[in-house]
N, C-alpha and C positions, 0 to 999 in steps of 0.2 A: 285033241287033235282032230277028232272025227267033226266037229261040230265045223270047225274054222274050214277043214276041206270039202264038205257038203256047200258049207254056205259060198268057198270061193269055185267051187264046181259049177251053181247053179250062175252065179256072176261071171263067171269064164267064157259059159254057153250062152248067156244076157238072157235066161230065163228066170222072170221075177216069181218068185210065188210067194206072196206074201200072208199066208197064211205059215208055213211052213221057217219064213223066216223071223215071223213074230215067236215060234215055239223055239227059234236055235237062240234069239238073243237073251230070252227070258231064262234058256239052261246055261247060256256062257256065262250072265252075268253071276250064278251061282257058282258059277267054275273058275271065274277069272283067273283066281292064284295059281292055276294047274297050268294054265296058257304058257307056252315060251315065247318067244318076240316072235318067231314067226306066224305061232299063233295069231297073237295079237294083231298082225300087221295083215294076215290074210284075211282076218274077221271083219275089220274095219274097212279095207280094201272093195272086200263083198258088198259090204252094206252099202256105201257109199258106192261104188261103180251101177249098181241094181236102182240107183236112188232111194234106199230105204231111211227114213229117217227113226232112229232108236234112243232119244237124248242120253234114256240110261244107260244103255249098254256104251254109248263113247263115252260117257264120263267115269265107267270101271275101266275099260281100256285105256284113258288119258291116266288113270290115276296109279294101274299096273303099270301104265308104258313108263309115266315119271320115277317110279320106285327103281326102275330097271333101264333106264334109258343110256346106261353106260355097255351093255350088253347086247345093243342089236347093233346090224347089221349095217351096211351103207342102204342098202336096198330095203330093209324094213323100215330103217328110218323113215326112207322117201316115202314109200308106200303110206306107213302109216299119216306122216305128213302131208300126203295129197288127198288121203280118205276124211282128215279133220277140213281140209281148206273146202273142200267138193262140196 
């Protein structure tokens, strides 16, 4: 949880730092299984609102999100659905 609210902190404020978000995608991708959909949905949200491109890190969150995609939200959905299209 800590990882997904840092990264949707600095994207909330539209401060990129892209050092700092190359070290959160490289620990969520170790964590992914630990993520809840909000998780997922805020991490993605981040990355993509910041313009950060991560191939790995969306292709653990697409592959979490379709394991569990009966458990999120109306609003996580979107979210994560507008973080893939962006």
């Amino acid at each position: 949880q800590e990882l997904a609210n840092t990264a949707w902190a600095f994207a909330k404020l539209g401060t990129p730092a892209p050092q700092l978000f190359e070290v959160i995608a490289h620990a969520s991708e170790q964590r992914i299984g630990t993520f809840n959909t909000q998780n997922l949905a805020s991490t993605a949200w981040a990355f993509a609102t910041l313009g950060i491109p991560d191939p790995q890190l969306f292709e653990a969150i697409r592959q979490e999100s379709e394991e569990r995609i009966d458990t999120f939200t109306a609003k996580n959905l979107a979210d994560t659905a507008w973080a893939f299209a962006t």
